[in-house]
N, C-alpha and C positions, 0 to 999 in steps of 0.2 A: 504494500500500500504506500502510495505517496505521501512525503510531509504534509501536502494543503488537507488530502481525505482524510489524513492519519486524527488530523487535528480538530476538522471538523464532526469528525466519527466521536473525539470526546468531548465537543461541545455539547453535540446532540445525547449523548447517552445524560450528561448534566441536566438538559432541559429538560426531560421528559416526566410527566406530571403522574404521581403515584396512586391517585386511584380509579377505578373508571366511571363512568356514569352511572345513577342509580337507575333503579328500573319501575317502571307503571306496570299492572298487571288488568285483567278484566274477562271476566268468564260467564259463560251461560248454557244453560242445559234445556235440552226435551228428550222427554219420557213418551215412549209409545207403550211402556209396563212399568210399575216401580221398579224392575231390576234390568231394565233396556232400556236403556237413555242413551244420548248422543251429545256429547259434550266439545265446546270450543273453548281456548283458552287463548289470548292473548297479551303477549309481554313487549313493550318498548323499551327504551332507554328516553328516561326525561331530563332533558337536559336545558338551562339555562337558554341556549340559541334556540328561538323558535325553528327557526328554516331546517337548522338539524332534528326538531321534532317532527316537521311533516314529512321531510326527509324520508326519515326511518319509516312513516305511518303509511309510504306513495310505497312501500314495499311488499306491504300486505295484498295490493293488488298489482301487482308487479309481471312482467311478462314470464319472469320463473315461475312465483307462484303459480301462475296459469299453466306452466309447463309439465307439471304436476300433474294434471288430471288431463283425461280428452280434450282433443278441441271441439268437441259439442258439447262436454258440460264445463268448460271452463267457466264462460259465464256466471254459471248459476252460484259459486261461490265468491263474485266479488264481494267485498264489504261497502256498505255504505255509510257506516260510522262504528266509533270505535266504544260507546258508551254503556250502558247494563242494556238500554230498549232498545238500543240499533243491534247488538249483538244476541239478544233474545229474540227478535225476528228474524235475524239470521238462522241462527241453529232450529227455531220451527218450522222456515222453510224449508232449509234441508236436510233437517232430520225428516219431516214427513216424507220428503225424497227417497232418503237412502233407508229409512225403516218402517216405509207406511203405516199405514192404520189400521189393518184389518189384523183377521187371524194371521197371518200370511207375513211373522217378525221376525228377524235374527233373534238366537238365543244368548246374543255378549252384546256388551253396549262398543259402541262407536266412538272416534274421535279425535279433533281436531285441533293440532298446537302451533300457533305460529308464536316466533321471537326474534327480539330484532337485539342485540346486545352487542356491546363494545368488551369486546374478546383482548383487545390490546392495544399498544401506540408506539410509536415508533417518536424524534423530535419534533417531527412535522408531520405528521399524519394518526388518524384516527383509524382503528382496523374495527369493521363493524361486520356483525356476522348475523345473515337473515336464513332462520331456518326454519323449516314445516315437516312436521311430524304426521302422521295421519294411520289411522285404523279404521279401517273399512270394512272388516268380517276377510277369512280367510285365512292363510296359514301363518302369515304375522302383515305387521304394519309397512308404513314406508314412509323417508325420510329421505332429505336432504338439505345442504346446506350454499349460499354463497356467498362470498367476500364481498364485502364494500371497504377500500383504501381512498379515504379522505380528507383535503388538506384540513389541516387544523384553522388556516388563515386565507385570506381568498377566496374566488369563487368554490361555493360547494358542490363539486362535481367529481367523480366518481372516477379514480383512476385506472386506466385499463392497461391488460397487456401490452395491448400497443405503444398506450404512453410512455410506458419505460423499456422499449425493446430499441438497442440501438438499431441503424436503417439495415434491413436486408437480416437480421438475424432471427427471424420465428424459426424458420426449420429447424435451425441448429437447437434453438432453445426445445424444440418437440423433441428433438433426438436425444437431448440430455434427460427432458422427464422420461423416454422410455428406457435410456440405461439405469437410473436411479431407482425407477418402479420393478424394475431387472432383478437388481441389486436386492431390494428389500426381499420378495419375491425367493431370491437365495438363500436370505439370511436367516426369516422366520415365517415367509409365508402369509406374514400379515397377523401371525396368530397359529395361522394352522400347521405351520411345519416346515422346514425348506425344502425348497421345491428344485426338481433337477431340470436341466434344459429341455428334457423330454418334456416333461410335466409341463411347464413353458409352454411352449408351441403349444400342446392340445389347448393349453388356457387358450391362447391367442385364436384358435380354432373357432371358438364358442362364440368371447370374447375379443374381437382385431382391437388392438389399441389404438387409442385415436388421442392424443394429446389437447386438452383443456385449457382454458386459459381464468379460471376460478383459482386466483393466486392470492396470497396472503405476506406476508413479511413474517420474519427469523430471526433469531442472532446465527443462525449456522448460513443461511442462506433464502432462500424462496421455496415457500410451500405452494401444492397444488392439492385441492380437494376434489375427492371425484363422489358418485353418487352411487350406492347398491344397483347393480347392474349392467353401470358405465364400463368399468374395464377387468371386474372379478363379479363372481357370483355371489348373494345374497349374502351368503355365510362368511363372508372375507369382511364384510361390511361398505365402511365409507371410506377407501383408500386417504392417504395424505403421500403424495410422493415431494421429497424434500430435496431439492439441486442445491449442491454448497454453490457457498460465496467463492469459493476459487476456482469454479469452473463458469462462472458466469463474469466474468474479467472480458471486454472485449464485445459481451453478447446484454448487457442491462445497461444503462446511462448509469457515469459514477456518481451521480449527485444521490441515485437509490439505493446502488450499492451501498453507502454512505449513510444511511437512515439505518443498517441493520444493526450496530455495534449496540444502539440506544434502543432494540425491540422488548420492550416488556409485555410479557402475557400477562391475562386477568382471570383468572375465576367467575366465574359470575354467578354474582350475589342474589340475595332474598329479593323479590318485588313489592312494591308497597302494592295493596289491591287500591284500585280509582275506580270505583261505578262509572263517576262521570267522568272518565280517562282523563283529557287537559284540561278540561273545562274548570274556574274558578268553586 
């Protein structure tokens, strides 16, 4: 690393503010039986800046979140407010949906979690993490998650791969999350065991890798999330493939490189419950 990064790398790890946003919470149920209900839950980060709270809130109906369910019933679960009566209208319309009214009921209840939390920060950037959980009847649920990287100052907009890929280097940068995703893959499998190059390829079989660009910040380097079903099966879970800092020399702009030295992760905390979500 250069003297100027060397330097700035511990300015920024100095600047960086140690705890994360608190969080709003708001829930609401329908029962087509006292023991079969269909439940939604919704968690924000409330924070000081308004603009970062509708932010967060313009996520809930988000083109992920849509990407979640079909494109003919995406729709039907937009939200149109975040309060105890907008979100109890919600869950009655779609719970009559997804567990009608007649004889004719699931015998487990249903249900639906969205959260929008500040996962970390880096000196200049906010890492904000928007994810949806969902059980629908069957042999388990489903889930996933995406990165929001945004500046702490300035306009609030959402930093993309592109933005920090120097000119001409996405391939290179796909070819290093699939040696990295490789790698893990050899090591433990994710969990399940390592895996030999045979085992490899039949994955890829199933499975083709296709490299994401759902990226988050590190102190080791750049993370990538993938979703159950993206590039392992169910049972591997939600991949994280992690590219160090010294193989992305050349392939990120160093002013990001330069953000990792200062990456703090967060926990995320208790929510306070809001009936009336922001409302005074």
């Amino acid at each position: 690393m250069s003297r100027s990064l060397l330097a700035l790398a511990v300015c920024a790890t100095a600047a960086v503010h140690a705890e994360p946003l608190p969080l709003i919470s708001n829930d609401a149920k329908y029962c087509v039986k006292p023991d079969v209900c269909d439940t939604v839950i919704v968690t924000a980060i409330n924070s000081p800046d308004a603009a970062l709270n509708a932010y967060a809130d313009s996520l809930f109906n988000s083109a992920y979140a849509d990407s979640l369910f079909n494109t003919e019933t995406a729709a039907e679960y937009r939200f149109t407010g975040f309060d105890h009566a907008a979100l109890e209208a919600w869950i009655t319309r779609v719970g009559k949906e997804e567990l009608g009214d007649g004889e004719d009921v699931p015998n487990n209840d249903y249900s639906h979690d969205y959260g929008v939390t500040q996962i970390g920060e880096t000196a200049h950037y906010r890492q904000l993490e928007f994810i949806v959980s969902t059980y629908l009847g069957g042999a388990h649920g489903m889930y996933g998650s995406s990165f929001h990287v945004l500046p702490k100052a300035g306009e609030l907009r959402r930093l993309t791969l592109d933005d920090i890929l120097l000119p001409g280097q996405r391939q290179k940068l796909d070819q290093l999350q699939k040696q990295a995703f490789e790698r893990a893959l050899k090591a433990d499998g994710y969990g399940s065991g390592a895996m030999s190059d045979a085992e490899i390829k039949e994955l890829y079989d199933t499975f083709p890798f296709t490299a994401n660009d759902n990226w988050r910040f590190d102190s080791k380097g750049l993370v990538f999330q993938y979703a159950p079903y993206e590039i392992t099966p169910y049972s591997l879970g939600a991949p994280e493939i992690l590219v160090p800092t010294a193989e992305l020399h050349g392939i990120i702009k160093p002013d990001i490189l330069a953000e990792l030295p200062s990456w703090q992760r967060y926990d995320v905390g208790k929510a306070e419950k809001r009936p009336q979500w922001r409302q005074p």
